[in-house]
FIKOL-91751 format. One record per residue (C-alpha): x, y, z; residue number from 1; residue in three letters. Coordinates in nm, 4 decimals, decimal comma. Example, Ala and Ser with C-alpha at 12.3 -4.5 7.8 and 13.67 -1.06 7.14 Angstrom:
! FIKOL-91751
<site <1,2300; -0,4500; 0,7800>; 1; Ala>
<site <1,3670; -0,1060; 0,7140>; 2; Ser>
END
This chain:
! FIKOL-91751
<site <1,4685; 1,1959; 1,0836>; 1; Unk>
<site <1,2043; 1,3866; 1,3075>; 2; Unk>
<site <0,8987; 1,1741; 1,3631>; 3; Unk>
<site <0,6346; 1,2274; 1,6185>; 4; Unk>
<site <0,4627; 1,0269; 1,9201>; 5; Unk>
<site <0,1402; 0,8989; 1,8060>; 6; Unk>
<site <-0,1987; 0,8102; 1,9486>; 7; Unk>
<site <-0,4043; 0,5785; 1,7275>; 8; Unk>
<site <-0,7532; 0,7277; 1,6553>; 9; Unk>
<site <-0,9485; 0,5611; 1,3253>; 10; Unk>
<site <-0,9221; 0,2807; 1,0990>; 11; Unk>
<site <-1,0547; 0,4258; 0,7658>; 12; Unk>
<site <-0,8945; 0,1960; 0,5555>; 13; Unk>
<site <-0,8425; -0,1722; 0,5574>; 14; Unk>
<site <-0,7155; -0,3981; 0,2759>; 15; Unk>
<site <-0,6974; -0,7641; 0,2609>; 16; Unk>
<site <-0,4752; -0,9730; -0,0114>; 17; Unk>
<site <-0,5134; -1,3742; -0,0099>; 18; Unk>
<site <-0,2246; -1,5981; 0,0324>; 19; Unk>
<site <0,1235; -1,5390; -0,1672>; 20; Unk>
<site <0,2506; -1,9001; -0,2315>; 21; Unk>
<site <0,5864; -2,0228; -0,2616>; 22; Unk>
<site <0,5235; -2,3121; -0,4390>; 23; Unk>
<site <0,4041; -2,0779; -0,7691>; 24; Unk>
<site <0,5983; -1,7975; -0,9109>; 25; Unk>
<site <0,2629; -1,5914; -0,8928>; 26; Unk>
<site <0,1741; -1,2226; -0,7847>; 27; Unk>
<site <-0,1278; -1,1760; -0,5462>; 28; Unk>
<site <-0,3087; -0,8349; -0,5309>; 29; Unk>
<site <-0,5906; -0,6581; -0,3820>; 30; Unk>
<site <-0,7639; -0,2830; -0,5160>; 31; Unk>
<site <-0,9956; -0,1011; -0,2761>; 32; Unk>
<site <-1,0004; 0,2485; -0,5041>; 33; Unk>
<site <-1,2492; 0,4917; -0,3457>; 34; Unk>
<site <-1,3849; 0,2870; -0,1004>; 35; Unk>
<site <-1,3050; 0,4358; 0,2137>; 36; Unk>
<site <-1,6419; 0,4420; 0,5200>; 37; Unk>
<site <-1,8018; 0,8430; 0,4623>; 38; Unk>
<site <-1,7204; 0,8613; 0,1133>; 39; Unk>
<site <-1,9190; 1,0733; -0,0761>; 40; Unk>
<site <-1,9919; 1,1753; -0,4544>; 41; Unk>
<site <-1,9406; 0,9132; -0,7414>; 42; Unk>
<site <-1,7204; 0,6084; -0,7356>; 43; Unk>
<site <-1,4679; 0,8040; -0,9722>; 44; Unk>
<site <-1,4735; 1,1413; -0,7404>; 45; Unk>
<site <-1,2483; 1,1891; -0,4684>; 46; Unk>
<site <-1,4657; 1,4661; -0,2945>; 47; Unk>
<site <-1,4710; 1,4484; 0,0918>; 48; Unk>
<site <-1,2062; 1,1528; 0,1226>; 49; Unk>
<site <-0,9591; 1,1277; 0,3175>; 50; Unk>
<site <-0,7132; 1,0485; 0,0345>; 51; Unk>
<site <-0,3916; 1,0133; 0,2570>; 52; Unk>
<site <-0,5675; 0,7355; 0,4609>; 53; Unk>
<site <-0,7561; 0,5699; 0,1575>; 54; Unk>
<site <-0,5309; 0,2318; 0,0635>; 55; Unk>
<site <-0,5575; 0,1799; -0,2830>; 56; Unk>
<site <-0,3748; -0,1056; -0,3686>; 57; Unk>
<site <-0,1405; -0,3561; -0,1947>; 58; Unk>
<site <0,0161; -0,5865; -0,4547>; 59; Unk>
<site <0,2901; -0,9278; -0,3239>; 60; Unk>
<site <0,5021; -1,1332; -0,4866>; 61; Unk>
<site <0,8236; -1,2648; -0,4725>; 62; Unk>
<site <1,0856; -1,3924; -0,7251>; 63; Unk>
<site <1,3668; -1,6292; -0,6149>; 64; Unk>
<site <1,5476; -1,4148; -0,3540>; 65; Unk>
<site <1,3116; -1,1914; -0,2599>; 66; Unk>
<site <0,9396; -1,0975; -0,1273>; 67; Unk>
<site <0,8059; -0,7712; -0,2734>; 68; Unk>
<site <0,5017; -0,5590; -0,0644>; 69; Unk>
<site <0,3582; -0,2445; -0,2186>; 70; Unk>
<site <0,0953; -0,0620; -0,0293>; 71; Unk>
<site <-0,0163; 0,2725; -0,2746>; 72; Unk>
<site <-0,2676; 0,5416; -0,1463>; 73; Unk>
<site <-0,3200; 0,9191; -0,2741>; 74; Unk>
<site <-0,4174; 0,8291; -0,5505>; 75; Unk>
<site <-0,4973; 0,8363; -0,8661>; 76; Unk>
<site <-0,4032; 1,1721; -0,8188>; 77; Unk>
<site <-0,2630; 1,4099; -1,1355>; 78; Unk>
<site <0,0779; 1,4341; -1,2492>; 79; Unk>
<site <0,1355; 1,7611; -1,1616>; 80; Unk>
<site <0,0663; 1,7108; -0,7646>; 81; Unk>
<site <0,3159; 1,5704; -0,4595>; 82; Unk>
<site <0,3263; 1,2746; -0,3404>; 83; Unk>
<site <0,0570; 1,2365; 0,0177>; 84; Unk>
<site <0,3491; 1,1944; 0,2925>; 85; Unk>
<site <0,0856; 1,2433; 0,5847>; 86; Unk>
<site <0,2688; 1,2366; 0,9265>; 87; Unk>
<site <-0,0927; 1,1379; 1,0927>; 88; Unk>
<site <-0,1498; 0,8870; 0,8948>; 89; Unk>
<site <-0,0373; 0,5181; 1,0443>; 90; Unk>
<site <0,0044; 0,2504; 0,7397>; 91; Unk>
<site <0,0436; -0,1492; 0,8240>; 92; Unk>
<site <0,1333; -0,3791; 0,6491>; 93; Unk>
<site <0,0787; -0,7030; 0,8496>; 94; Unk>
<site <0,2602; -1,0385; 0,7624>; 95; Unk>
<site <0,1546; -1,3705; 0,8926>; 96; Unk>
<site <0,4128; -1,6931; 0,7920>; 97; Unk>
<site <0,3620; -1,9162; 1,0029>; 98; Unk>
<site <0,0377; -2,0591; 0,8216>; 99; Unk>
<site <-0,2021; -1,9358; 1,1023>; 100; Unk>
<site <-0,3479; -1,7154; 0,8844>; 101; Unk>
<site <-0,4716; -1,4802; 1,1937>; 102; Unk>
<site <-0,1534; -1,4148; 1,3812>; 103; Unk>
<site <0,0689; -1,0853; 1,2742>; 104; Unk>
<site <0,4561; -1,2232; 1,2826>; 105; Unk>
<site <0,5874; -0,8954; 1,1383>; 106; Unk>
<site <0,3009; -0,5883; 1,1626>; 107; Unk>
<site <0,5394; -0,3349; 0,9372>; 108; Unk>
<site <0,4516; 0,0035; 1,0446>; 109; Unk>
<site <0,5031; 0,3251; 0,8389>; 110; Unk>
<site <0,5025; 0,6870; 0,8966>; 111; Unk>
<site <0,5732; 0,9768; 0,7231>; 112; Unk>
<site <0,7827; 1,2954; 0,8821>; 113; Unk>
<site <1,1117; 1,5226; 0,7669>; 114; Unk>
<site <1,4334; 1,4188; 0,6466>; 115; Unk>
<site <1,6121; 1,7656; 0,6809>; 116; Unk>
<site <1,4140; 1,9704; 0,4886>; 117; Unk>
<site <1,2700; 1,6866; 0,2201>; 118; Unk>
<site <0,9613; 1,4273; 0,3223>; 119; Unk>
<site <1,0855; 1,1564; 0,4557>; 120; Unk>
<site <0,9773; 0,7955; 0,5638>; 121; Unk>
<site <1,0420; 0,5356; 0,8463>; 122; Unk>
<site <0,9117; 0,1711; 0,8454>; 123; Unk>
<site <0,9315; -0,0391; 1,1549>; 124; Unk>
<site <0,8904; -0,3933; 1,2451>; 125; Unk>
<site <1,0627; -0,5576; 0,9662>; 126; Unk>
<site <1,2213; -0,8808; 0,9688>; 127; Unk>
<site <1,5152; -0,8844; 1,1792>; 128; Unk>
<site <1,3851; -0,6039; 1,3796>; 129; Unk>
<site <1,5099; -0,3835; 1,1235>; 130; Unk>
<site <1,3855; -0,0490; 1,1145>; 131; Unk>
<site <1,4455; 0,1750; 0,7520>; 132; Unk>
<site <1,4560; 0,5534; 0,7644>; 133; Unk>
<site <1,4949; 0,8216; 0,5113>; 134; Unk>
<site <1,3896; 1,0696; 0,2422>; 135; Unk>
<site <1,1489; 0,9789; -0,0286>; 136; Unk>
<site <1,2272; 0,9209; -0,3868>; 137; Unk>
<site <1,4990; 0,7321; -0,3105>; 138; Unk>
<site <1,6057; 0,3628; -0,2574>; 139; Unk>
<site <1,6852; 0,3060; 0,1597>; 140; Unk>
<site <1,8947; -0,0120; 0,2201>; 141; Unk>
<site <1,9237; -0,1732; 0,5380>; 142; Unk>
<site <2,2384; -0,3992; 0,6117>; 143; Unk>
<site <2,0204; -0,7250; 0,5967>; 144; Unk>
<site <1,9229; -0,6344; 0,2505>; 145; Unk>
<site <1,5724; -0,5232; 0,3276>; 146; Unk>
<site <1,5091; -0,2116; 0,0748>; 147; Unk>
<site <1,2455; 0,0607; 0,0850>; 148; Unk>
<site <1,1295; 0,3270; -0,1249>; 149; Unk>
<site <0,8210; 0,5698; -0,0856>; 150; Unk>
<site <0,7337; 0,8231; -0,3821>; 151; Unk>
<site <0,5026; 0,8634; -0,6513>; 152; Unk>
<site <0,4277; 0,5799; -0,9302>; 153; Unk>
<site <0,2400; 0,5871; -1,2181>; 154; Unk>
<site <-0,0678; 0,4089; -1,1013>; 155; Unk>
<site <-0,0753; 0,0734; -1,2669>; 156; Unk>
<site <-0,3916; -0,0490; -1,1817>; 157; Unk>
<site <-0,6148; -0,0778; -1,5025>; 158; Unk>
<site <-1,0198; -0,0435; -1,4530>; 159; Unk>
<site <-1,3203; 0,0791; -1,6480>; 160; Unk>
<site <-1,5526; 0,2305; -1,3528>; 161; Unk>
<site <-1,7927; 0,3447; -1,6286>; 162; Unk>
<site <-1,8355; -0,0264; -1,7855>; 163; Unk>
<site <-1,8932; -0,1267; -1,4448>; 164; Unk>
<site <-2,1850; 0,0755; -1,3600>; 165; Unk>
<site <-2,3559; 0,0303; -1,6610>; 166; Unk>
<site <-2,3473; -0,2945; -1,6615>; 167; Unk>
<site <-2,4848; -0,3122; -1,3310>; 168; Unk>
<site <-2,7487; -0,0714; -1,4736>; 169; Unk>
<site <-2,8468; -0,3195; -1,7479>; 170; Unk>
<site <-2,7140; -0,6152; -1,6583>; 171; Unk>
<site <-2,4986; -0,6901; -1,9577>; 172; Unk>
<site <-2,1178; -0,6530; -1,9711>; 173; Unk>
<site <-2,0042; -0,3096; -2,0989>; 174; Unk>
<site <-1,6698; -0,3168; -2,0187>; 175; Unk>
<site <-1,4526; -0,1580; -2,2709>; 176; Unk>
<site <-1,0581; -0,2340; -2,2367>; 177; Unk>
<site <-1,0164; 0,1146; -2,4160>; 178; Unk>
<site <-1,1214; 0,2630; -2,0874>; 179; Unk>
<site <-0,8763; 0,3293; -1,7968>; 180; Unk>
<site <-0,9640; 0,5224; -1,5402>; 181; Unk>
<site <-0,6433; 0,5394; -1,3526>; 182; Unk>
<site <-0,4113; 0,5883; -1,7192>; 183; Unk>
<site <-0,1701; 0,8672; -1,7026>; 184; Unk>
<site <-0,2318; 0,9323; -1,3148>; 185; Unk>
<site <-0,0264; 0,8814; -1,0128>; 186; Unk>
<site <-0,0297; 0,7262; -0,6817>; 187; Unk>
<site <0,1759; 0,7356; -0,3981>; 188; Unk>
<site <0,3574; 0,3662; -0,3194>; 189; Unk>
<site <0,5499; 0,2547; -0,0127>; 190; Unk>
<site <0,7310; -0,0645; -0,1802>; 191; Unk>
<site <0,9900; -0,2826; 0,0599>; 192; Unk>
<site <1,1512; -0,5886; -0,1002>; 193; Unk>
<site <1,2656; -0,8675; 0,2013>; 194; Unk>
<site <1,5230; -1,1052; 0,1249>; 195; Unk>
<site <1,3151; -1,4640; 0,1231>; 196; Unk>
<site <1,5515; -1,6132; 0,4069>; 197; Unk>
<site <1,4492; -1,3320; 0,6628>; 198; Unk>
<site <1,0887; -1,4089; 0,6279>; 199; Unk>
<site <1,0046; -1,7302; 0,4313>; 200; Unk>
<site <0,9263; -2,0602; 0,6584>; 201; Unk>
<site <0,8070; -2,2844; 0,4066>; 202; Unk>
<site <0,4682; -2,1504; 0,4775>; 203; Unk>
<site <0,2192; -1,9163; 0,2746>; 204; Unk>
<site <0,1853; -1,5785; 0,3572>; 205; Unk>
<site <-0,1182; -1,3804; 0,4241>; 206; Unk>
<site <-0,0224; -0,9907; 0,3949>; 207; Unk>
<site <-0,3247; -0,7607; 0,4927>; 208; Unk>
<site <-0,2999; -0,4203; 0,4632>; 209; Unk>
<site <-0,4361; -0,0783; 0,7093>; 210; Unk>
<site <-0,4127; 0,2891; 0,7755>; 211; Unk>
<site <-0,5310; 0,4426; 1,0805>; 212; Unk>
<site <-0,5567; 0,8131; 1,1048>; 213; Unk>
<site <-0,3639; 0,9380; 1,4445>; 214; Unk>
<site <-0,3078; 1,2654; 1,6036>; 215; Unk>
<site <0,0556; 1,3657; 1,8233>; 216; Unk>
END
């Protein structure tokens, strides 16, 4: 797969998710939906963003034999449009288990490039030094059991933007759960599931999420 040589050049997007604990079969998420620095136009318009770069959502969790990390961005975007495979566009997702909380054990890069003539993806710096290469749409298994798939998802975040600013307008709650903004659209998803024993030390994790926009 052809990638390119990059030079890191912004940080337009950074997303942090609390801990994911073992001790509680729980998920953990995080949504930062149009909320990128130089945004402009309404908190439902995504006029003069950088959509590529703009994390949307990073959702963990983990079951008994595996840790799941989803990072989505491009989104919510319409049915009828491509996934955002960006080849400037840097995406982290940074792992910390050793309970530190500030130090970056596994900082899991991905890039988008070619895969013959299809869109294809490469994610470094997972456990095991394993690095994961390949076209889109499709599920990419490493020999250690670490799997990874990019493509489009239907975007399964659920918010009312419109209850939100009116009741910030007059104070009382006018959220209506008939309302979803992001129902019926799409967003891009990187989504890598790591078998527990690779990455698990008995010790929380704290996943934090960024993209940087780089140039060749």
């Amino acid at each position: 797969m052809n990638l390119w040589s990059i030079a890191r050049v912004g940080l337009p997007s950074v997303l942090a998710v609390a801990m994911l604990a073992f001790a509680a079969e729980r998920a953990t998420h995080a949504a930062d939906h149009f909320d990128p620095p130089l945004r402009v136009g309404s908190d439902t318009s995504t006029a003069g963003l950088d959509v590529a770069a703009d994390i949307a959502d990073l959702y963990a969790f983990h079951d008994a034999n595996n840790v799941y990390l989803a990072v989505g961005f491009g989104g919510p975007s319409a049915t009828t449009l491509p996934g955002f495979y960006d080849r400037d566009v840097l995406y982290t997702i940074n792992v910390s288990n050793t309970g530190s909380r500030t130090d970056t054990e596994f900082p899991i890069e991905i890039r988008f490039g070619r895969d013959g003539a299809n869109p294809g993806v490469e994610v470094r710096n997972l456990p095991g030094n394993t690095i994961v290469q390949g076209a889109v749409e499709r599920n990419l298994t490493a020999a250690n059991g670490i799997v990874v798939r990019a493509g489009l998802f239907d975007d399964p975040f659920f918010f009312d933007p419109q209850g939100l600013r009116e009741t910030r307008a007059t104070g009382n709650l006018a959220f209506n759960n008939m309302r979803n903004r992001f129902g019926g659209l799409n967003s891009t998803f990187v989504i890598i599931s790591i078998p527990r024993l690779l990455i698990d030390r008995g010790q929380p994790l704290d996943i934090w999420s960024t993209s940087a926009r780089i140039r060749s």
